[in-house]
C-alpha positions as CSV (number, residue, x, y, z in Angstrom):
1,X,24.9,-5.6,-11.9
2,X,21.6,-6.7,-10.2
3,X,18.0,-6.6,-11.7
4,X,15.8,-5.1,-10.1
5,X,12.1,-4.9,-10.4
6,X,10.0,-2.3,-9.8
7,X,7.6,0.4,-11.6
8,X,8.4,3.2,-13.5
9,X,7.3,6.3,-15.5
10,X,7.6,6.3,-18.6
11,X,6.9,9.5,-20.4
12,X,4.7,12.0,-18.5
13,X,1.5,11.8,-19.7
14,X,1.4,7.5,-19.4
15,X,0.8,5.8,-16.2
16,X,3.1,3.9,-14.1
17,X,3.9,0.3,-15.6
18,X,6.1,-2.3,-14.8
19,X,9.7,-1.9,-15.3
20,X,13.2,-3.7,-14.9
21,X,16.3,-2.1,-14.5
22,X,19.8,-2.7,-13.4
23,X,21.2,-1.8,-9.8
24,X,25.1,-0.8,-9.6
25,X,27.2,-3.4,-8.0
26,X,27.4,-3.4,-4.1
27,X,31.0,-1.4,-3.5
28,X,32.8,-2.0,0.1
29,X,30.9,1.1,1.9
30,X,27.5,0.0,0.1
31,X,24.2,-1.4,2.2
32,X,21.9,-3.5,0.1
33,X,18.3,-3.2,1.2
34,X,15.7,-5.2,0.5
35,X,12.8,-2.9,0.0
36,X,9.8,-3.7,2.3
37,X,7.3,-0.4,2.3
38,X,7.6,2.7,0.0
39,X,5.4,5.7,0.7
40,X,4.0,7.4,-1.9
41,X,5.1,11.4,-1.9
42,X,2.8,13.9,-3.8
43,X,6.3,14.7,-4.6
44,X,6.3,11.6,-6.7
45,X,3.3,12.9,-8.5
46,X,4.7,15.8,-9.3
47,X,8.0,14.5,-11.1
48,X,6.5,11.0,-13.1
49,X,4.3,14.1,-14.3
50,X,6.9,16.6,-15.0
51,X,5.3,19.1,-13.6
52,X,8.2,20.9,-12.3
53,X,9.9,20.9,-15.5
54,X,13.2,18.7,-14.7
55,X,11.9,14.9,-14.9
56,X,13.8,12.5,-17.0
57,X,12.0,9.1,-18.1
58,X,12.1,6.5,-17.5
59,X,11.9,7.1,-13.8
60,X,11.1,5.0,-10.4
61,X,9.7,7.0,-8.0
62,X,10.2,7.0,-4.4
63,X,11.6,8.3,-1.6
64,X,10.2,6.8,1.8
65,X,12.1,3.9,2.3
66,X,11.9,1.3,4.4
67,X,13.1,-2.4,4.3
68,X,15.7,-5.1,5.4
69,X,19.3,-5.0,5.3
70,X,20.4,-7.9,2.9
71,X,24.2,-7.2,2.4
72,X,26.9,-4.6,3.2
73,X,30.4,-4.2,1.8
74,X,33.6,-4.9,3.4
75,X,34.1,-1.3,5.5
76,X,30.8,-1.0,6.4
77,X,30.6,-0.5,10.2
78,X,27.0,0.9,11.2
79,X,24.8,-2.0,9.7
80,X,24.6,-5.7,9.3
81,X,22.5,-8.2,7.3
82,X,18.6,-8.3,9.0
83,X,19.0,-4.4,10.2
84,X,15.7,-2.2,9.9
85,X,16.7,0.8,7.5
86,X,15.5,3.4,5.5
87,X,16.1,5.9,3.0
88,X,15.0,9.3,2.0
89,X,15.3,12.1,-0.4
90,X,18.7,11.8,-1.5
91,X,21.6,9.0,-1.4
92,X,24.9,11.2,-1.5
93,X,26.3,14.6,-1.2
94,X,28.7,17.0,-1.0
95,X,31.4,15.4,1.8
96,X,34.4,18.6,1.2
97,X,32.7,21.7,2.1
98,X,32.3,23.2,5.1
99,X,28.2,23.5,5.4
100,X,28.4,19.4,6.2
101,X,29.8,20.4,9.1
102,X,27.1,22.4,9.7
103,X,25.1,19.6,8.8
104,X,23.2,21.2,6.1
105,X,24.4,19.0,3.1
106,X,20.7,18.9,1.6
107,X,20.8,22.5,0.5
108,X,23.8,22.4,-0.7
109,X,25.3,21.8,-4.5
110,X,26.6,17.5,-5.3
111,X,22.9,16.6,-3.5
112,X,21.9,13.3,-5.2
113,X,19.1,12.8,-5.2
114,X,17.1,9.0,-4.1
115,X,15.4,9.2,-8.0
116,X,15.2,11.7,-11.2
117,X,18.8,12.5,-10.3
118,X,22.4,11.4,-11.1
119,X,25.0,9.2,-9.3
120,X,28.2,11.0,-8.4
121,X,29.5,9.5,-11.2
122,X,27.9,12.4,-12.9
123,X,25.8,9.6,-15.6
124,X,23.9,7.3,-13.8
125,X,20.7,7.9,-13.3
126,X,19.4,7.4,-9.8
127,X,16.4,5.3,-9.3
128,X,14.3,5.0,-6.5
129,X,12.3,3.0,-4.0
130,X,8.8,2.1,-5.9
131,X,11.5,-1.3,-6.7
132,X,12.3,-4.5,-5.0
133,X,15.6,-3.2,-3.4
134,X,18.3,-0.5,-3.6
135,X,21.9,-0.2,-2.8
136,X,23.1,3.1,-0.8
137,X,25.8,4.2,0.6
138,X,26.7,3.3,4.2
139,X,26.1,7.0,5.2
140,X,23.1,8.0,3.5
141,X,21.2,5.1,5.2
142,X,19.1,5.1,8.5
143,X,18.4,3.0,11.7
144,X,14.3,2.5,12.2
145,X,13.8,2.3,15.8
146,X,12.2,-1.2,16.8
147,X,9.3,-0.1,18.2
148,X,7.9,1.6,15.2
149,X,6.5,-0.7,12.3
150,X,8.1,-0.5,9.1
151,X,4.9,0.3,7.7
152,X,3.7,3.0,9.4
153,X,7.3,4.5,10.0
154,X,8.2,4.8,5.6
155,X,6.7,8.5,5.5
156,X,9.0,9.9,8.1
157,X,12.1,10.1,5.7
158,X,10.0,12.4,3.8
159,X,6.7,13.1,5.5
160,X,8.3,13.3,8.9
161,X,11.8,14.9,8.9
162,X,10.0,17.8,6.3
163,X,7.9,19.4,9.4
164,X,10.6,17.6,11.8
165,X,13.2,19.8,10.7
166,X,11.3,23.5,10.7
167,X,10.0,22.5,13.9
168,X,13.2,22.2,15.5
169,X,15.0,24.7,13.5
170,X,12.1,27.7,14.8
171,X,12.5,26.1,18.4
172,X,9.0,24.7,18.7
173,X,8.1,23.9,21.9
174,X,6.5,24.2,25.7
175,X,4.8,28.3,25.7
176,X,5.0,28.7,21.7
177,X,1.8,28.5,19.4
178,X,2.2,27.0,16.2
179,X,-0.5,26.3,13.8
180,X,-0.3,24.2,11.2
181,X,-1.6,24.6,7.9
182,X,-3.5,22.1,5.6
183,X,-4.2,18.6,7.5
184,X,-3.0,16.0,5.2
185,X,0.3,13.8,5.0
186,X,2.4,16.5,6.0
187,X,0.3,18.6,8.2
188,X,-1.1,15.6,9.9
189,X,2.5,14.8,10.8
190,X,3.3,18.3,11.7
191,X,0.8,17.7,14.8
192,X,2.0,14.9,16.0
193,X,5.5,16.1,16.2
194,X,4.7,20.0,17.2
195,X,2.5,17.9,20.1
196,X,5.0,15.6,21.0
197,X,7.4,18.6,21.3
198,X,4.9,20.0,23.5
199,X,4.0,23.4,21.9
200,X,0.2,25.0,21.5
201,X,-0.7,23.0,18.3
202,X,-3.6,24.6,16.0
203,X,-4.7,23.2,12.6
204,X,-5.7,25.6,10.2
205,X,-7.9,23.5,7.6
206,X,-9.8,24.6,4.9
207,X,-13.3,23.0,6.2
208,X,-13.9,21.2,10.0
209,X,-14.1,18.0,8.3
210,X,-10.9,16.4,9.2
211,X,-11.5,18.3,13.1
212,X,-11.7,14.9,15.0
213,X,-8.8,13.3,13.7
214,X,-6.9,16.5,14.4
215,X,-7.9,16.9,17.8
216,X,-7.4,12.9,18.4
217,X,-3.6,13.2,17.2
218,X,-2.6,16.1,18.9
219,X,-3.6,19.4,18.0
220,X,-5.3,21.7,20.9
221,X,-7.4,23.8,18.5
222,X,-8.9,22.9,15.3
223,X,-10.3,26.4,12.7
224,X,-11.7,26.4,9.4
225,X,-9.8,29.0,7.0
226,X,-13.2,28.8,4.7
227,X,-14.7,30.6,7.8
228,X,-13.6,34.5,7.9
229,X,-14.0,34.8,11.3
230,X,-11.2,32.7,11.6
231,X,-8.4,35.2,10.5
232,X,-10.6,37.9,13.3
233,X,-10.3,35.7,16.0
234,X,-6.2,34.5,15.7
235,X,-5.3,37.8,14.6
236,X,-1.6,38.3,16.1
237,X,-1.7,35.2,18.1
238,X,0.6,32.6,17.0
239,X,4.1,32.2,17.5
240,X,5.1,30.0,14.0
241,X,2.8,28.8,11.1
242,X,4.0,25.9,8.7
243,X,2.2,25.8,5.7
244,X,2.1,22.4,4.1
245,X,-0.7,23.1,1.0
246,X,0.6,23.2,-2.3
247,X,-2.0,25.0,-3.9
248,X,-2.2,29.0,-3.7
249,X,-3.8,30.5,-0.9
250,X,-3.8,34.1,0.8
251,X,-0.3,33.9,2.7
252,X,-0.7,37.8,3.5
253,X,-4.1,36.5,5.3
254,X,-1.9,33.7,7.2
255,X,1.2,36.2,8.4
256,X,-1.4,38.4,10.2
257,X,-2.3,35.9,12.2
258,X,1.4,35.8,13.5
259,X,3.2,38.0,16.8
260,X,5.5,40.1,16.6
261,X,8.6,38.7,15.6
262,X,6.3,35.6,14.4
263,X,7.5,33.0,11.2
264,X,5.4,31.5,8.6
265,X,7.3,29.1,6.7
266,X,6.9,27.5,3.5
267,X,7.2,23.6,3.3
268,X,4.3,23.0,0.4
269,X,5.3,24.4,-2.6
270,X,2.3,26.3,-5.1
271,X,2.9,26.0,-8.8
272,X,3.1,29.4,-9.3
273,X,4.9,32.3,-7.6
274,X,2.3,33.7,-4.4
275,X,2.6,38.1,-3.9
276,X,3.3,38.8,0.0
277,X,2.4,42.1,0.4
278,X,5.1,44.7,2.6
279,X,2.7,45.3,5.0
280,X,1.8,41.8,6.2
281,X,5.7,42.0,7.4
282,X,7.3,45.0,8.0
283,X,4.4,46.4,11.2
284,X,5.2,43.5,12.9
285,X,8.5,42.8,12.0
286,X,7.1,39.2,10.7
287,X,9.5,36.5,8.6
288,X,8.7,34.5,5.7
289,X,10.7,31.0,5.3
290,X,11.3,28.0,3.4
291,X,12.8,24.1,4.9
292,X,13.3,21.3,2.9
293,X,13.8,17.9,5.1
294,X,16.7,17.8,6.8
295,X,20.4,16.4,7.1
296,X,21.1,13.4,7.7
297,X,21.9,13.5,11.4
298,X,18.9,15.1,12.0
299,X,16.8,12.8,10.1
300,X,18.5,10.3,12.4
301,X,17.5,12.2,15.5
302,X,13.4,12.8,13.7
303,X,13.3,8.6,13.9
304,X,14.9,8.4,17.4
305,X,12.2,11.0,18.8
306,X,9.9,9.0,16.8
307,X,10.7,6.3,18.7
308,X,10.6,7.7,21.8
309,X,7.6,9.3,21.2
310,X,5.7,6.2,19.0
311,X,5.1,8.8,16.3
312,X,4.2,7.7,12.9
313,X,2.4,8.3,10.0
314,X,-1.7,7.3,9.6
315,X,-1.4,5.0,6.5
316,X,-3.2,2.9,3.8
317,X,-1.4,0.3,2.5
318,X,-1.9,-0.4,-1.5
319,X,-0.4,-2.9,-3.3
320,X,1.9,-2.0,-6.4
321,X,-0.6,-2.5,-8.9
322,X,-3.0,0.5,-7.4
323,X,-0.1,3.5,-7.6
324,X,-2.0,4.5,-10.4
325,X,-5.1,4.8,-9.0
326,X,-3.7,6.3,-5.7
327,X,-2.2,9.1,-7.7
328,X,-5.7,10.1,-8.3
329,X,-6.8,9.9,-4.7
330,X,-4.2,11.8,-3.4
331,X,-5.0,14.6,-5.9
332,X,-8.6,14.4,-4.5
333,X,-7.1,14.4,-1.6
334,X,-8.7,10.9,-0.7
335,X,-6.7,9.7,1.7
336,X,-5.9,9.6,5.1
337,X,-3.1,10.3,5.5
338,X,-0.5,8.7,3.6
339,X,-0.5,5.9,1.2
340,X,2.3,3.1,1.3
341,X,3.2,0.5,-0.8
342,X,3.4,-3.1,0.2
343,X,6.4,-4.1,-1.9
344,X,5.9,-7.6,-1.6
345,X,3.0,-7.2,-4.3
346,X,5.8,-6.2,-6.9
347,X,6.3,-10.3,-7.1
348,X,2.3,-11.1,-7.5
C-alpha cells in the first residue's frame, strides 16, 4: 500500500490536523490521481463535526476532486497517465440492479461513498480528497474539459452537478422561471447553469447585498426575502424554486410563490424537520422535492455543458493549513463563493 498525506479529523470537537494514512494498492481497473485542487463542501463541515450523527474518526474530508492522472491498471481503457480528472461524492456502487440502468445508482443501496464511508469490501474505510492523491475505480472517475481550470472547475462534482441535476431533471429551460434560493456556493452555481440553460433566472436572497454579483453571473431578477413585499409581488409566478440554504426558513412562504403545477425542491438540507402546511400545496396542486447530485453519466454530461458553456465556480483558493479557519468563514458565510484547496501546500 501507498502513504498518503493529507488532513484529517480526528474526533469531532478537534480541528483538522495533519494525518498519514495508507491508500489500497492500484488494482487493473484502478486510476491513480494525483490530487491537485479540493473544494471545500459545507458538507465537509457537517461530517468532521458529526453533526448528522454517522461520522467515524479519523476522517479526510473531501469530495470535489480534481487532479492529474498518475497511473492506471492494466484494463483501464478511458484514461491515461497526464489525463485531467476528477472525483465526486462517491467512488462505487451498486453495478446488478436494474436502477443503474436508469442511471440513478446514487440513490440507491451499495453507494460508497468518496469519505466517512466503506469500500465494497464492506471494512475499509473510505478516505477522501483533502490528501495528496487517491486511487478510484476506472468508472467512478471523470474527464475535466480542457478549457476549464482545474481550479475553478473542483466544485462542480459537488457544487455543480447538485443544482446540475434538479435543473435538468424539472426541464429547466427557454419560457420557465426558476428562482433560486440562497446565493452562495450552491445557489451561485444554480445561476449560472439555470442561465446557461436559458430559463428566467431569479435569486431569492435573504438581503440585496450579494445583488451585483447575481445579476453579473446570470440571474435576470435579484429580491430580498427579508423584504415582505417580496412574497406580494412573485405570488404564483414561478415555474421551479431550488432551495439551496441549510438553515430553516418558511418553505410554505416559498411554494406560494410557485404556478400551478409549480416545484420547489429541496437540495440544502435544515438540521431539523421544516412543517409544510396542506394548503401551500393542494390549491394549486404544487410539489415538494428532494435531488442529491447526480449519476455518473450525468455528472459527465454537467462538465461537458460546463465546458461548452465555460461555467465554473467563483473560488478562493487557501492553502491546507487554513481549512480550519475557512470552516469558520463559511459558517459566516465569508466567502465568495467557494473555497478550494491548493494541494500542493500539503508538502510545505
Amino acid at each position: 500500500m501507498a502513504i498518503a498525506r493529507g488532513y484529517a479529523a480526528t474526533d469531532a470537537s478537534k480541528p483538522l490536523a495533519p494525518f498519514t494514512f495508507e491508500r489500497r494498492e492500484p488494482h487493473d481497473d484502478d486510476v491513480v490521481i494525483d490530487i491537485q485542487y479540493c473544494g471545500v463542501c459545507h458538507s465537509d463541515i457537517h461530517q468532521a463535526r458529526n453533526e448528522w450523527g454517522n461520522s467515524t474518526f479519523p476522517m479526510v474530508p473531501g469530495h470535489e476532486i480534481v487532479g492529474i492522472v498518475r497511473a492506471v491498471g492494466s484494463k483501464v481503457t478511458k484514461f491515461k497517465r497526464g489525463d485531467r480528472v476528477g472525483v465526486g461524492c462517491f467512488v462505487d456502487s451498486c453495478t446488478t440492479c436494474a436502477s443503474r440502468d436508469l442511471d440513478l445508482e446514487h440513490y440507491m443501496p451499495g453507494l460508497v461513498v468518496t469519505y466517512n464511508g466503506v469500500e465494497a469490501d464492506g471494512k475499509t474505510p473510505t478516505q477522501g480528497g483533502y490528501s495528496d492523491h487517491i486511487v478510484v475505480k476506472e468508472g467512478y472517475v471523470l474527464s475535466i474539459p480542457e478549457n476549464l481550470p482545474l481550479d475553478a472547475a473542483a466544485p462542480l462534482l459537488c457544487a455543480g452537478i447538485t443544482l446540475y441535476s434538479p435543473l435538468r431533471h424539472w426541464k429547466a429551460g427557454p419560457g420557465k422561471k426558476v428562482a433560486i434560493v440562497g446565493m452562495g456556493g450552491l445557489g451561485h452555481m444554480g445561476v449560472k447553469l439555470a442561465h446557461a440553460m436559458g430559463a428566467e433566472v431569479t435569486v431569492l436572497s435573504q438581503s440585496l447585498s450579494k445583488k451585483e454579483d447575481g445579476l453579473k453571473l446570470g440571474a435576470d431578477h435579484y429580491y430580498a426575502t427579508n423584504d415582505p413585499q417580496t412574497f406580494e409581488k412573485l405570488a404564483g409566478s414561478l415555474d421551479l424554486i431550488i432551495c439551496t440554504v441549510g438553515t430553516e426558513i418558511d418553505w410554505n412562504a416559498y411554494l406560494n410563490l410557485l404556478k400551478v403545477d409549480g416545484d420547489f425542491v429541496v437540495v440544502g438540507i435544515p438540521e431539523n424537520p421544516v412543517p409544510v402546511h396542506a394548503f401551500s400545496l393542494v390549491p394549486a396542486r404544487r410539489s415538494i422535492s428532494g435531488s442529491m447530485i447526480g449519476s455518473i453519466k450525468e455528472t459527465q454530461e454537467m462538465l461537458d455543458f460546463c465546458g461548452e458553456h465555460n461555467i465554473v465556480s467563483e473560488i478562493e483558493i487557501i492553502q491546507m493549513q487554513e481549512v480550519n479557519a475557512a470552516y469558520e468563514r463559511v459558517l459566516k458565510s465569508d466567502v465568495r463563493y467557494r473555497f478550494v484547496i491548493d494541494m500542493a501546500s500539503i508538502k510545505a
